[in-house]
C-alpha positions as CSV (number, residue, x, y, z in Angstrom):
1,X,23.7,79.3,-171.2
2,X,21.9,80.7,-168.2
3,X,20.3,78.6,-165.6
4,X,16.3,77.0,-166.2
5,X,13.9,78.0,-163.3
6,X,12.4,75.1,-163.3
7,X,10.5,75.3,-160.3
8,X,7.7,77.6,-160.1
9,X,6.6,78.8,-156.2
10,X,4.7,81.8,-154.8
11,X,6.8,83.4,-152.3
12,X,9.5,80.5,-151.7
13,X,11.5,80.0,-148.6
14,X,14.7,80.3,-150.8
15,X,16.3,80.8,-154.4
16,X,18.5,77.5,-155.0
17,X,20.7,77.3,-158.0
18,X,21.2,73.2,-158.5
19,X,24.4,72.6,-160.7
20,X,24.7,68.9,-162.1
21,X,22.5,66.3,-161.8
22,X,18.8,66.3,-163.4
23,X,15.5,65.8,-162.3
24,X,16.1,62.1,-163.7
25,X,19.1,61.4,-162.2
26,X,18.2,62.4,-158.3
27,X,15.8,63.3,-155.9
28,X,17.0,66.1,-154.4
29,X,15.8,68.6,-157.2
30,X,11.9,67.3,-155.4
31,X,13.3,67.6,-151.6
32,X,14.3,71.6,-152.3
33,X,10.6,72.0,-153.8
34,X,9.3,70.1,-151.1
35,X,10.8,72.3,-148.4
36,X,9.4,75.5,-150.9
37,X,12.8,76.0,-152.8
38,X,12.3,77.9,-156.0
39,X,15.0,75.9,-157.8
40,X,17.0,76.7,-161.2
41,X,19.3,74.2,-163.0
42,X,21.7,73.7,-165.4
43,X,24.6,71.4,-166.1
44,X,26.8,74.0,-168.2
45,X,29.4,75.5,-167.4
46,X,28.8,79.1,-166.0
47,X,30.6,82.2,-165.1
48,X,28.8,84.1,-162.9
49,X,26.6,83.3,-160.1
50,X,24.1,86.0,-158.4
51,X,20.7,86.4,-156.8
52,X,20.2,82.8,-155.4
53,X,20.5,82.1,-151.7
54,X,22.3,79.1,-151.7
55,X,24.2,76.9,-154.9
56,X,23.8,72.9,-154.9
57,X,26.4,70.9,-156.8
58,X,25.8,67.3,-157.0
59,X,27.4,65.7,-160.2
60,X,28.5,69.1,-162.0
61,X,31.1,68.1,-164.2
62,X,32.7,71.5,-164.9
63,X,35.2,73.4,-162.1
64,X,34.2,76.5,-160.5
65,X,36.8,79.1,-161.0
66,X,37.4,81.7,-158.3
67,X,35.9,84.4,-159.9
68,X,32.7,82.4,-160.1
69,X,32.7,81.6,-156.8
70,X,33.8,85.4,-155.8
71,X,30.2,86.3,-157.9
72,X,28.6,84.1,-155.7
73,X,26.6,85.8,-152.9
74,X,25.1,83.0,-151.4
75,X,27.1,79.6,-149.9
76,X,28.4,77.3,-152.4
77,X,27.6,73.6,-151.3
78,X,28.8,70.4,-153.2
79,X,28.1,66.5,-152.5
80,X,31.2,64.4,-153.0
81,X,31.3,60.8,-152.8
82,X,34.1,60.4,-150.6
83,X,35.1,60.5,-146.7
84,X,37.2,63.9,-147.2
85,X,39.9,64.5,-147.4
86,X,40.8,61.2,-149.0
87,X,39.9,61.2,-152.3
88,X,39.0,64.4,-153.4
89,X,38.9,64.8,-157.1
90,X,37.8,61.9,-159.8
91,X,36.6,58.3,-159.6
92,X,36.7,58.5,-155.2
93,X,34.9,55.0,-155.2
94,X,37.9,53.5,-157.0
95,X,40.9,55.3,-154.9
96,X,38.9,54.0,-151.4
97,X,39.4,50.6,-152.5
98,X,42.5,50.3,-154.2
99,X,44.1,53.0,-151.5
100,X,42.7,51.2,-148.8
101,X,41.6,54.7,-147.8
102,X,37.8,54.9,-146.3
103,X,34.4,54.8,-148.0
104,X,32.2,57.5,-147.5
105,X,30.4,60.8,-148.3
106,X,30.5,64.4,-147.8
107,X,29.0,67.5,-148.0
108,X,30.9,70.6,-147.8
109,X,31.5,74.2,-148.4
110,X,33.3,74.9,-152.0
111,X,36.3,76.8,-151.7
112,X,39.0,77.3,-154.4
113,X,40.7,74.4,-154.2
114,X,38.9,71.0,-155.4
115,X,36.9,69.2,-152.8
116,X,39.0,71.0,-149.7
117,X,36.3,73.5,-148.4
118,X,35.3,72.8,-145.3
119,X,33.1,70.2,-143.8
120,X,29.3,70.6,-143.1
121,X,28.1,66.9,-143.3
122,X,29.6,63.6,-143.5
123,X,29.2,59.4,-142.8
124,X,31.3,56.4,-143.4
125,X,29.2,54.1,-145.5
126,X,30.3,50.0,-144.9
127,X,29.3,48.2,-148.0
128,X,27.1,44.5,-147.7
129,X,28.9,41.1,-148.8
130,X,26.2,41.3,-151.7
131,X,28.0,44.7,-153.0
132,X,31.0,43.2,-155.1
133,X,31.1,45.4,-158.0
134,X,32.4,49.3,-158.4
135,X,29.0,49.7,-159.7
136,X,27.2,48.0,-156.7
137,X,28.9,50.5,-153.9
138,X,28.6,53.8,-156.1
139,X,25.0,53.2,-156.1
140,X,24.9,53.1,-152.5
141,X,27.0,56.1,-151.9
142,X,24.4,57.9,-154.1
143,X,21.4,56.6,-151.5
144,X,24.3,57.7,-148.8
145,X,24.6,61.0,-149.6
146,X,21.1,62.1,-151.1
147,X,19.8,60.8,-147.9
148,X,22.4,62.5,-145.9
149,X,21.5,65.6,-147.4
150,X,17.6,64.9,-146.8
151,X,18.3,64.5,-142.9
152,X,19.7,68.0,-142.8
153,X,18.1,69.6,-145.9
154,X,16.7,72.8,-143.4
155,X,19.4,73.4,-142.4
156,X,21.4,73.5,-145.4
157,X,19.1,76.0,-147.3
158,X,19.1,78.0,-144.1
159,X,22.5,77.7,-143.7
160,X,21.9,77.1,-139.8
161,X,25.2,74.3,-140.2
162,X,28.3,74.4,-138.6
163,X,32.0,74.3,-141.0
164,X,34.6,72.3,-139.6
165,X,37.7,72.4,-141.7
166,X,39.3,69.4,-143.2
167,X,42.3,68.7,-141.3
168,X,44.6,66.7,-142.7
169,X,46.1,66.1,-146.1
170,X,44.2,63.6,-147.4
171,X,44.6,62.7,-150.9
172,X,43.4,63.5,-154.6
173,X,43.2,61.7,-158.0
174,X,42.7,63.5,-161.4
175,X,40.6,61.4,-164.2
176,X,44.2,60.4,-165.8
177,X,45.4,59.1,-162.7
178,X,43.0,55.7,-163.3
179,X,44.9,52.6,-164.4
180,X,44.6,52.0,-168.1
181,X,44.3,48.7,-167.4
182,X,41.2,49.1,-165.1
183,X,38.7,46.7,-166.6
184,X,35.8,48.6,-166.0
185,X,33.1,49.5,-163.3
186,X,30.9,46.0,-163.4
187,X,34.4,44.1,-162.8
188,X,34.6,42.5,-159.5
189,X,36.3,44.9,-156.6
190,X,38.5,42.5,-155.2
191,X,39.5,40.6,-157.9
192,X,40.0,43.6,-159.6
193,X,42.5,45.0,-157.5
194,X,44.4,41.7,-156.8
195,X,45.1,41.8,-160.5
196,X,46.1,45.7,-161.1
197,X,48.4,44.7,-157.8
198,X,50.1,41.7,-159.9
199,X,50.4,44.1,-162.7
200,X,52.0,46.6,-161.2
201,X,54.3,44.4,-158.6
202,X,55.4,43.1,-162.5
203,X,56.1,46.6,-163.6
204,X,58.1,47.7,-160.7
């Protein structure tokens, strides 16, 4: 299925192709027409990707393959909800926690690999004492990094950003690689980990 223009602008500023999220689910789609973005969507998966001037991803659930991203004539951006390189890949709010690796998001250049193209934006985020639950500090990494991306929004879609590459290793978790016995996102974070610890100091 081919991507929706669902923005309608005389003469826009730029051609964005937003791949994920909907209109519903964040406030970025508004920003791009705010700034005069003529914006297309879709959450499919695609195989081609032409004639835009830049590519948003922000909660696209399908893998770019390299020949997609080789179609591509414009820069590739996507939001991740991590501070890269730890945590590329699934469930990033779970890893920082029970890694003890830090919280945070990022913005970067997509390459082939998942979540290792370099860096164009990114900020620790501390949680309050009020934010127990998974649930709790994913919502305020979403408010992180939409708001991340508003501060530098003209520079993104004019690609006037500098790429710093990631550096170091990092880490990276597939969906699979969450605990089975992971009692769920509303579950209390430290109380939650304490008892996957006990379960697996049992096992081992």
């Amino acid at each position: 299925m081919q991507p929706k223009l669902i923005t309608h602008i005389t003469a826009p500023d730029k051609r964005v192709l937003f791949l994920g999220y909907t209109r519903e689910k964040t406030s970025l789609i508004e920003e791009l027409e705010k700034a005069n973005c003529a914006v297309w969507h879709t959450d499919n998966h695609i195989e081609c990707i032409k004639d835009f001037d830049v590519v948003i991803s922000f909660g696209y659930r399908h893998i770019l393959k390299k020949s997609v991203i080789e179609s591509a004539n414009a820069p590739i951006i996507n939001l991740h909800t991590s501070y890269l390189p730890w945590n590329r890949g699934a469930h990033p709010n779970f890893w920082s926690f029970f890694d003890c690796t830090p919280s945070g998001v990022s913005i970067h250049l997509v390459d082939e690999g998942i979540d290792t193209g370099p860096i164009l934006y990114q900020r620790y985020v501390n949680f309050t004492k009020e934010q127990k639950t998974f649930s709790q500090t994913y919502t305020q990494l979403i408010v992180e990094i939409e708001n991340l991306f508003k501060e530098n929004i003209r520079e993104i879609i004019h690609g006037t950003y500098e790429a710093t590459p990631q550096r170091r290793k990092g880490s990276y978790h597939k969906v699979a690689d969450l605990p089975p016995q992971f009692r769920g996102w509303d579950s209390n974070i430290q109380e939650e980990i304490r008892r996957l610890d006990s379960l697996i100091a049992i096992r081992g």
